[in-house]
C-alpha positions in Angstrom: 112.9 86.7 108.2 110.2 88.0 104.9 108.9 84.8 105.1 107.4 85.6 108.4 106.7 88.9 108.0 104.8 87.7 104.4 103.2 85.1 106.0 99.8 85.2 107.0 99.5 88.8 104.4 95.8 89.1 103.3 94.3 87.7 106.8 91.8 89.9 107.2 90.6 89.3 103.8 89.8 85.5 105.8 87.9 87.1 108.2 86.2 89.1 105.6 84.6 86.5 103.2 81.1 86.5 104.9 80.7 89.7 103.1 82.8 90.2 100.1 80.4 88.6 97.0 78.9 91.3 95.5 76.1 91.1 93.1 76.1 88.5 90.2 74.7 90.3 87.2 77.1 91.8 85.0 77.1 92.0 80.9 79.6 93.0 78.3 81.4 96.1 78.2 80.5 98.0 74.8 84.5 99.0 74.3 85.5 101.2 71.2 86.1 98.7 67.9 85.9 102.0 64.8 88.7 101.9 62.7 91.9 104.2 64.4 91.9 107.6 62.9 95.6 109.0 61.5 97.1 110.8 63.7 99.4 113.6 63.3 102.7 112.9 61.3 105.0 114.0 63.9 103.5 111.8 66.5 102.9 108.6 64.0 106.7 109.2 63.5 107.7 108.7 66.7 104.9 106.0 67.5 106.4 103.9 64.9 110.0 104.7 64.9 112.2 101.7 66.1 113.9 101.4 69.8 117.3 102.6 68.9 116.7 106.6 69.6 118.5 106.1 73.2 121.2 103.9 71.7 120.3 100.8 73.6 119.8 97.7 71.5 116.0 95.9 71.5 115.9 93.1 74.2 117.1 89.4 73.4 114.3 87.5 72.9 113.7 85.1 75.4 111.6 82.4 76.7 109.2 83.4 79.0 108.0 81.0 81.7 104.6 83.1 81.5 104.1 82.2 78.2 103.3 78.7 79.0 100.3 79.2 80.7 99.3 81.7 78.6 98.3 78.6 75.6 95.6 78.3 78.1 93.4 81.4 77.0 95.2 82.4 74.0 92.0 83.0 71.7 90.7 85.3 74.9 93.8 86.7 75.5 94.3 87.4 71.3 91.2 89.2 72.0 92.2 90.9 74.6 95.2 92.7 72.8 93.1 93.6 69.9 90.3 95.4 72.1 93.4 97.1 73.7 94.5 98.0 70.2 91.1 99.6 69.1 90.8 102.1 72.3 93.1 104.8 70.9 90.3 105.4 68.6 88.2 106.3 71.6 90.2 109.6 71.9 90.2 112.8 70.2 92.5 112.8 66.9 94.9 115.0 68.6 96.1 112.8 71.2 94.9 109.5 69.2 99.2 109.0 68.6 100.2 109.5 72.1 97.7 106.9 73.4 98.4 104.2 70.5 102.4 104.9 71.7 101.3 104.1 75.4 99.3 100.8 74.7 101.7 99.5 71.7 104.2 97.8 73.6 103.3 94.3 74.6 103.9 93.3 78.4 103.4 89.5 80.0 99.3 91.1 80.4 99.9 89.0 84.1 96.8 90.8 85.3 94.3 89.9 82.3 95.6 86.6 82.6 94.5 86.4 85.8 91.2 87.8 84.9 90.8 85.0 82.6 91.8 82.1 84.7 89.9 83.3 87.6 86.9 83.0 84.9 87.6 80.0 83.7 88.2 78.3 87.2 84.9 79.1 88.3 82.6 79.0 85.1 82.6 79.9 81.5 85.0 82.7 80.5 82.7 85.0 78.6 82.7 88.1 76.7 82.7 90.1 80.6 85.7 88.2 81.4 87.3 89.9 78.1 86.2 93.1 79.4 87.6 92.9 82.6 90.9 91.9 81.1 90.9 95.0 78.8 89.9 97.3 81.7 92.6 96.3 84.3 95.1 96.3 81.5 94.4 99.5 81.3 94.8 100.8 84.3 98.0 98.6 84.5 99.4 100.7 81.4 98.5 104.1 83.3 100.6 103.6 86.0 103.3 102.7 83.9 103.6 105.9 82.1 103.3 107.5 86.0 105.6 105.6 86.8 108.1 106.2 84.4 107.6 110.4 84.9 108.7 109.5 89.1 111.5 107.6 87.9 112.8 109.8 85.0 112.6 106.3 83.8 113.7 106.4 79.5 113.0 102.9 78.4 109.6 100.4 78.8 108.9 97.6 76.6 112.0 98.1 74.5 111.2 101.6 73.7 111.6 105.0 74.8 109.0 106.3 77.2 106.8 108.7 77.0 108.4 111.2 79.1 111.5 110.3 77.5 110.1 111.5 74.2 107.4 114.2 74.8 108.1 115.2 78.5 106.9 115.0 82.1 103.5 117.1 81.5 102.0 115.6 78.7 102.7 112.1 80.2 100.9 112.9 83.3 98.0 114.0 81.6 98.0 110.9 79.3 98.1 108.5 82.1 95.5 110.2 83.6 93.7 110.2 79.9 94.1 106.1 80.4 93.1 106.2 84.2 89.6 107.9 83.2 89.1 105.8 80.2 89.5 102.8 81.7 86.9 103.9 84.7 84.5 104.8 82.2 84.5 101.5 80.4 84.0 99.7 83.6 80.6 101.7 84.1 79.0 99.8 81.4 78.3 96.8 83.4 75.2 96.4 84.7 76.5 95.1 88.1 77.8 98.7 90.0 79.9 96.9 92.2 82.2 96.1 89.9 82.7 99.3 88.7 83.2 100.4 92.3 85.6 97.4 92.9 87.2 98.8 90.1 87.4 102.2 90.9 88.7 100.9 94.6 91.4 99.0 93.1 92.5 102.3 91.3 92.3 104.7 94.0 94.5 101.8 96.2 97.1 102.3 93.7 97.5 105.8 94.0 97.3 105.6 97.6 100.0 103.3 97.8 102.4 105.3 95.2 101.8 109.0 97.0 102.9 106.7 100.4 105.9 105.7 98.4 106.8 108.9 97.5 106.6 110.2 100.9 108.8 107.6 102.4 111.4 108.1 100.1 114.7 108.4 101.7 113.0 106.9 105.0 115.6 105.0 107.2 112.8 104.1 109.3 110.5 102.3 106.6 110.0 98.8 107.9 109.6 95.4 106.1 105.4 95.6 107.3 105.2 99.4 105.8 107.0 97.9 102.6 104.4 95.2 102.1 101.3 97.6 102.9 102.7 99.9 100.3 103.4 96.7 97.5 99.9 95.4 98.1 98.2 98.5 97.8 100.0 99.8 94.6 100.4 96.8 92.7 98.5 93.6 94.7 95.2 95.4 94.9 94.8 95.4 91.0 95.9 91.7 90.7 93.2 91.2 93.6 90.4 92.8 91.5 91.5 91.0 88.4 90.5 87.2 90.3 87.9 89.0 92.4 86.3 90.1 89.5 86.9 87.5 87.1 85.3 84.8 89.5 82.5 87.7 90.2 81.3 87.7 86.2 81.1 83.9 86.7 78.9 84.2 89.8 80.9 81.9 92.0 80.2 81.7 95.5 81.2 84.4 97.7 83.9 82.4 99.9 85.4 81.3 96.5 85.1 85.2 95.2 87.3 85.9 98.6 89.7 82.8 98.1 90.4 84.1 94.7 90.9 87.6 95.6 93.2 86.6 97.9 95.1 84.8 95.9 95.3 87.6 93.6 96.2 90.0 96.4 99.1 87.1 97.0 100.2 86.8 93.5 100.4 91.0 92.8 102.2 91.1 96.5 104.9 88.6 94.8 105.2 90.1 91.2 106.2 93.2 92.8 108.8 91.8 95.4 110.1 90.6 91.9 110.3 93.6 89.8 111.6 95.4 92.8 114.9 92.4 93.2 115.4 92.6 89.3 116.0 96.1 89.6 119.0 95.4 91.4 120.3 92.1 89.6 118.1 92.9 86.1 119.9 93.6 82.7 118.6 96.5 81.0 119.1 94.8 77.5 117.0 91.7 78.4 114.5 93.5 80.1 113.6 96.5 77.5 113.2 98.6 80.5 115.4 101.5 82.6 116.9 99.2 85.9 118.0 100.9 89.2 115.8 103.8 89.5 114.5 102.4 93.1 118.0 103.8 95.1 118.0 106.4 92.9 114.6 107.8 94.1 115.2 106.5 97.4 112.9 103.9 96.9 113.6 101.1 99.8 112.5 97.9 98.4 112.4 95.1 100.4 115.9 93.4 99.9 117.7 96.7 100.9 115.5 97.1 104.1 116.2 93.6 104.7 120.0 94.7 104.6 119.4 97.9 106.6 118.1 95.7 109.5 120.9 92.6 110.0 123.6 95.4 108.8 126.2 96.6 111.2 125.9 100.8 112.5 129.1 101.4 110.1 127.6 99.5 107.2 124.1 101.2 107.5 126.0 104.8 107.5 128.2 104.0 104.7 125.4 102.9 102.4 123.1 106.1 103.6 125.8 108.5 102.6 126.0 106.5 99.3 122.1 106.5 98.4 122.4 110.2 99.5 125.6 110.9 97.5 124.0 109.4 94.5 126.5 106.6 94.0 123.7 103.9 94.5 125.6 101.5 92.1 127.8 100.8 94.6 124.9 100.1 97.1 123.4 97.4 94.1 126.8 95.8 93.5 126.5 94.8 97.9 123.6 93.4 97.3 124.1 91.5 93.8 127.0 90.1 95.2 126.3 88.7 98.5 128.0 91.6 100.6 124.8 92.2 101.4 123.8 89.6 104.5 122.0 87.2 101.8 119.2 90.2 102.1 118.6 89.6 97.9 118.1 86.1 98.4 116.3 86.5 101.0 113.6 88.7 99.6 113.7 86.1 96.6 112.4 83.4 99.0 110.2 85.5 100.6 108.7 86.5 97.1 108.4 82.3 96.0 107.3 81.4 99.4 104.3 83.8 99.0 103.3 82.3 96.0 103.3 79.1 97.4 100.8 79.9 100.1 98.8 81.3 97.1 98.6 78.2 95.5 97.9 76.2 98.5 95.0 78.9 99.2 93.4 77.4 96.3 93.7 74.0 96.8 90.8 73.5 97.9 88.7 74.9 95.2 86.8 72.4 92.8 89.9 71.1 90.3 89.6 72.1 86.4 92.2 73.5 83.7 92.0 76.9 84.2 92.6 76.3 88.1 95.3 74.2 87.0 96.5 77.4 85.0 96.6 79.7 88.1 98.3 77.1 90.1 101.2 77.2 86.3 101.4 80.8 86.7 102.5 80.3 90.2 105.1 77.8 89.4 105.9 79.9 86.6 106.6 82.8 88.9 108.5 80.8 91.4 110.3 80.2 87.9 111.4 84.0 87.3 112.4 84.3 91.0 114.8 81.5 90.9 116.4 83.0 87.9 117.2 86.1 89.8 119.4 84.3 91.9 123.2 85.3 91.3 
């Protein structure tokens, strides 16, 4: 079952506390605020062109069970946006366009939400915590447009992406552009170690994506290697997001640890998510190109929870589909049930992780923005039911 193999994830994190606070002092990051210089016409025509190049209609708009913890830290998080707004001024005019195209599109922001709460449960959310927010955003947005280059992905956020519209190689380079930009705002705090931490968190990611891309096509990748991979690629940036954010407040060090392990949790969860709606997701409600994980022989975790209870004969049959290219017929086996329950199994896992999140936290001293990270939990557990078919 995922919920064992889940269980108990971020242990040695436990075992680690003694020596994970690092040094209190920290101040605001000076982060670019000049007014955005024009960029060229071409690009400011494409930056501001609508979503209907590829032919697929804008998403339906929706209520997102996100946005109700968000009320929370709206006035940080409105802050937030607009700091993330004023960096493509920090760039030189000729690339200005490409990098206002990148950070335009609005996501849920999960990870500077947790920044914030993690803040705000252990102190006063100050101008740091806004930083933070803007920093890991950041580096968030970077791996999306790398992301989208592996996965010959055309549509994020309801628009084309940027390899969609300008090519592999200049996307590349701008996602590295975002990478180094958001390292080099980090520097400006006076506490080091949280420019390290954050410069840990990024080089985690990578890791975990070039391990990805090396077990593509791997029949032998196992539920533990899946989860090693998730929580280095995306669970080690929601770590350093509550990590952090408890960090600027000077919490405790065994709180700093119970917060980044809740973070670690959290990120684990979100990406057991993304990774089941990109079997059961609609394209037009989510603004974004589904299916690309068969496609790039991606195993996520509720096709090698298939692969392991399926018969010799149903194991070779989907192989020589995924290698054949005919992967929808591998997603309709698991949307519908053919599958050995393995999509609603990964769906529990994914909730049941998030519980043990929040009861990781019970134990912290009780205020709203606690409260809030517990909501974002529930809120979660939310989406995943949803997936269900």
């Amino acid at each position: 079952m995922v919920a064992k193999a889940v269980k108990g994830f971020g242990l040695a994190a436990k075992t680690a506390r003694a020596g994970c606070a690092l040094p209190r002092k920290s101040k605001r990051v000076v982060l670019t605020t000049r007014e955005a210089r024009r960029y060229s016409a071409l690009v400011e025509v494409f930056a501001r062109s609508g979503p209907s190049r590829t032919g697929i209609a804008a998403p339906v708009t929706e209520v997102n069970p996100v946005a109700r913890v968000t009320t929370l830290v709206q006035p940080q998080l409105d802050l937030v946006e607009a700091r993330i707004s004023q960096q493509a001024a920090a760039f030189d005019q000729a690339i200005e366009g490409y990098v206002t195209y990148a950070i335009g599109g609005r996501g849920k922001r999960l990870r500077p939400l947790m920044a914030l709460l993690a803040g705000g449960a252990t102190g006063q959310i100050n101008s740091g915590h806004v930083d933070l927010a803007v920093i890991v955003e950041l580096i968030h947005l970077a791996t999306l447009v790398h992301d989208d280059v592996m996965d010959e992905a055309e549509r994020r956020r309801a628009q084309p992406t940027i390899n969609a519209r300008w090519g592999n190689s200049l996307s590349v380079l701008l996602g590295d552009c975002l990478f180094a930009h958001a390292l080099n705002l980090s520097t400006s705090f006076d506490n080091s170690e949280i420019s390290r931490a954050i410069a840990r968190a990024a080089s985690e990611i990578c890791s975990g994506e070039m391990i990805q891309t090396q077990r593509r096509f791997d029949l032998k990748l196992s539920v533990q290697d899946y989860l090693r991979i998730v929580k280095m690629k995306t669970g080690s940036l929601f770590a350093a997001a509550a990590e952090l954010g408890a960090t600027i407040s000077e919490a405790d060090s065994a709180v700093i640890a119970i917060l980044k392990d809740f973070g670690m949790r959290v990120g684990t969860a979100y990406q057991i998510y993304d990774d089941c709606l990109d079997i059961v997701g609609n394209e037009r409600t989510t603004g974004k190109t589904l299916g690309t994980d068969l496609r790039k022989g991606k195993f996520t975790l509720p096709m090698l929870i298939f692969l392991r209870s399926a018969s010799e004969f149903e194991r070779e049959r989907c192989s020589s589909f995924i290698l054949d290219g005919r992967c929808e017929e591998v997603t309709e086996i698991l949307k519908n049930r053919l599958g050995n329950g393995a999509l609603d199994e990964s769906i529990t896992g994914g909730s049941d992780l998030i519980r043990e999140a929040q009861t990781s936290i019970e134990s912290l001293p009780s205020n709203a923005h606690l409260e809030g990270l517990f909501a974002l939990g529930d809120a979660l557990r939310e989406m995943f039911e949803q997936l269900r078919t």
